[in-house]
C-alpha positions as CSV (number, residue, x, y, z in Angstrom):
1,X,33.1,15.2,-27.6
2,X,31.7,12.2,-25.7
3,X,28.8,10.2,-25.8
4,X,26.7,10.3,-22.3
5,X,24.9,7.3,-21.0
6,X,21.3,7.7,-21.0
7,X,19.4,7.7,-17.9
8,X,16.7,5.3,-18.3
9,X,13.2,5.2,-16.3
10,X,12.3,4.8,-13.2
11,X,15.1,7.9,-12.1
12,X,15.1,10.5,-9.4
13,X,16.7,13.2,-11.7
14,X,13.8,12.3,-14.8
15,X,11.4,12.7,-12.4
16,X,12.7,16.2,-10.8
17,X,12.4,19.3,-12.0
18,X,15.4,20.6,-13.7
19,X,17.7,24.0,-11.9
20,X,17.9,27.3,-14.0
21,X,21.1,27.8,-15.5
22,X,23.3,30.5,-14.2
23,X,26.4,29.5,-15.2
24,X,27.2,30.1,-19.3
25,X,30.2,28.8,-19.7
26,X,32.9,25.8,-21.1
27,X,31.3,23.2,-19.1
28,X,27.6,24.3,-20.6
29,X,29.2,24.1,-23.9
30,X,30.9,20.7,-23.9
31,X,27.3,19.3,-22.0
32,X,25.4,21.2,-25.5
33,X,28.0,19.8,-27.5
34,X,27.8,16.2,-25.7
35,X,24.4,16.1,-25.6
36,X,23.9,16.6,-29.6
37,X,26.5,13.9,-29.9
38,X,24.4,11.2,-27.3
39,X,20.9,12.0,-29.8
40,X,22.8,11.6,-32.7
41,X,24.1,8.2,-32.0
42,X,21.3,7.0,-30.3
43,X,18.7,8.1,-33.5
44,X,16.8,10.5,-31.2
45,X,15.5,14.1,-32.3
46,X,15.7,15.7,-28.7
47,X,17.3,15.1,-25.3
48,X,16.9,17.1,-22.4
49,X,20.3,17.3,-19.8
50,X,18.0,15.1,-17.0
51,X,18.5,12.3,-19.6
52,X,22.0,12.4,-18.8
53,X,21.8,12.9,-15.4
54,X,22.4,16.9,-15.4
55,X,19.6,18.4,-13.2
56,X,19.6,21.2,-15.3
57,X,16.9,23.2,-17.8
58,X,19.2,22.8,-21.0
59,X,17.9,20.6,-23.9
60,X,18.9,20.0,-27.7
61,X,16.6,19.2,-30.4
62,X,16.9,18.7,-34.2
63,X,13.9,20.9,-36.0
64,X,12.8,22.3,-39.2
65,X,12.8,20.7,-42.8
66,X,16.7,20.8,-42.6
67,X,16.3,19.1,-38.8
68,X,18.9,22.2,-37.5
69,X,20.1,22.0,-34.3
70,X,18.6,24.2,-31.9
71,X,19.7,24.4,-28.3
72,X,17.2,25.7,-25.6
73,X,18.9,26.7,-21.8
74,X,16.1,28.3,-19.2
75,X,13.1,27.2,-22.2
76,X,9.7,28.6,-20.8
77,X,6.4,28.2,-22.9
78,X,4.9,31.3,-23.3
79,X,2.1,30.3,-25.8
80,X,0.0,27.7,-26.5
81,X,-2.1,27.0,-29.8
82,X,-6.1,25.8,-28.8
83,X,-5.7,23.6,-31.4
84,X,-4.2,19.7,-30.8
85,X,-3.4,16.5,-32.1
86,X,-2.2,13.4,-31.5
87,X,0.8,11.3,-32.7
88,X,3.3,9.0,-31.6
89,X,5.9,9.8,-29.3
90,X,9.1,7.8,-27.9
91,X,11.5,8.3,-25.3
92,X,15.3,7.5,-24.9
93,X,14.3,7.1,-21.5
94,X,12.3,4.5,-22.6
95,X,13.7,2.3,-24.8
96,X,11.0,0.3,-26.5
97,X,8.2,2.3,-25.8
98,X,5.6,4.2,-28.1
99,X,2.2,6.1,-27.3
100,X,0.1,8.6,-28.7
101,X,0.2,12.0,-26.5
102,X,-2.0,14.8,-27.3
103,X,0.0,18.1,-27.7
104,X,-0.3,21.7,-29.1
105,X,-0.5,21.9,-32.5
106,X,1.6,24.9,-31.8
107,X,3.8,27.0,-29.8
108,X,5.9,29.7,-28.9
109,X,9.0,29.8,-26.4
110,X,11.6,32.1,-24.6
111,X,14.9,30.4,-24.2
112,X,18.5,30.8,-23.3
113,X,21.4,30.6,-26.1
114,X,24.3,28.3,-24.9
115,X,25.5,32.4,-24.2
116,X,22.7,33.0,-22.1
117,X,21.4,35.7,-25.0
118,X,17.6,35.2,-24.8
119,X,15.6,34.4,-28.0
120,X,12.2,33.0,-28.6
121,X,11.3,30.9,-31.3
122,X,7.8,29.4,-32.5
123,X,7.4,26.3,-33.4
124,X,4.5,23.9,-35.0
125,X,3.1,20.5,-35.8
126,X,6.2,18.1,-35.0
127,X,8.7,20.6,-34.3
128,X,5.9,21.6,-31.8
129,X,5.9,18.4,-30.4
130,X,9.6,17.8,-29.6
131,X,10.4,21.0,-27.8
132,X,7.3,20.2,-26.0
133,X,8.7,16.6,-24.9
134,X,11.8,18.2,-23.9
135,X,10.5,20.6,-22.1
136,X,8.2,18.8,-20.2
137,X,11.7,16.7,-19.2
138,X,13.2,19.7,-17.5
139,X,10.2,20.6,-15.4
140,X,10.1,16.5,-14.3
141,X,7.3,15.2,-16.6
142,X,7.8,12.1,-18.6
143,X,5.8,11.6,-21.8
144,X,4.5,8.2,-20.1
145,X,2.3,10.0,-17.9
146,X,0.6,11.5,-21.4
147,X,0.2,8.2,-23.4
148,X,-3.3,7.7,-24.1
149,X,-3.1,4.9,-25.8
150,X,0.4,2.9,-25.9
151,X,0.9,1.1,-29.2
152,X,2.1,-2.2,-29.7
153,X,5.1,-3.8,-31.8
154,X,2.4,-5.0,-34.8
155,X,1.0,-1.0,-34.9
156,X,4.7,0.3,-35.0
157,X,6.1,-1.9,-37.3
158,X,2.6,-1.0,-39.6
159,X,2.9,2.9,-38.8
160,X,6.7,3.0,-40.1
161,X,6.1,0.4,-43.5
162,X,3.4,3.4,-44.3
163,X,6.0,6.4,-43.7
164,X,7.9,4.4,-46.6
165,X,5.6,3.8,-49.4
């Protein structure tokens, strides 16, 4: 397995929406498998292909109390909970920068297996939130245009030192 640069902001392929998968095959599953290994070492919880510049609607995300690794090929939302909130989000497409974004509180999706089986899964609060992100990433959205309110170094710094106590 390798680890894939990360395509940072301002990009073409961020920016683009992502091409259906057709194609289940080896090179799929080394880009899943590279992929996981790219969040992993860069301490990130999701990562859509754009972010290594593969125009492609595959991402991988870590969820659930045991932060299992689900991978998501062709994801479409097909639900949306009325109910929001909003936290902080960051991007490995932008290193260094943290906002709150409103999201569903919850959803539910229909996805692709690295097999191309099809499976939907639902998902709430901050698992909610991440396959959200990434989603957004393969239809060409970035979480910058959903800031509201973009927090400085002070706030973070203060946010994480109360996650600790």
């Amino acid at each position: 397995m390798a680890i894939l640069p990360i395509i940072k902001n301002p990009a073409d392929v961020l920016t683009t929406p992502a091409k259906e998968v057709t194609q289940f095959d080896e090179k799929l599953a080394t880009l899943l498998d590279n992929m996981y290994e790219t969040m992993v070492d860069s301490d990130g919880v999701g990562i859509a292909a754009p972010q290594v510049n593969e125009g492609i609607k595959a991402a991988v995300l870590e969820i659930g109390e045991e932060r299992e690794i689900l991978e998501i090929v062709n994801p479409e939302i097909i639900e949306y909970s009325v109910d929001t909130n909003v936290d902080v989000e960051g991007c490995l497409s932008f290193p260094g920068l943290f906002g709150e974004v409103e999201r569903s509180n919850g959803i539910r999706v229909e996805a692709q297996d690295r097999n191309g089986n099809l499976f939907e899964i639902e998902a709430y609060d901050y698992d909610a939130r991440v396959l959200q992100h990434e989603i957004d990433h393969l239809n060409g959205v970035l979480f910058d245009s959903k800031i509201t309110r973009i927090l400085t170094e002070e706030e973070l710094e203060a946010l994480y030192a109360e996650e600790e106590e």
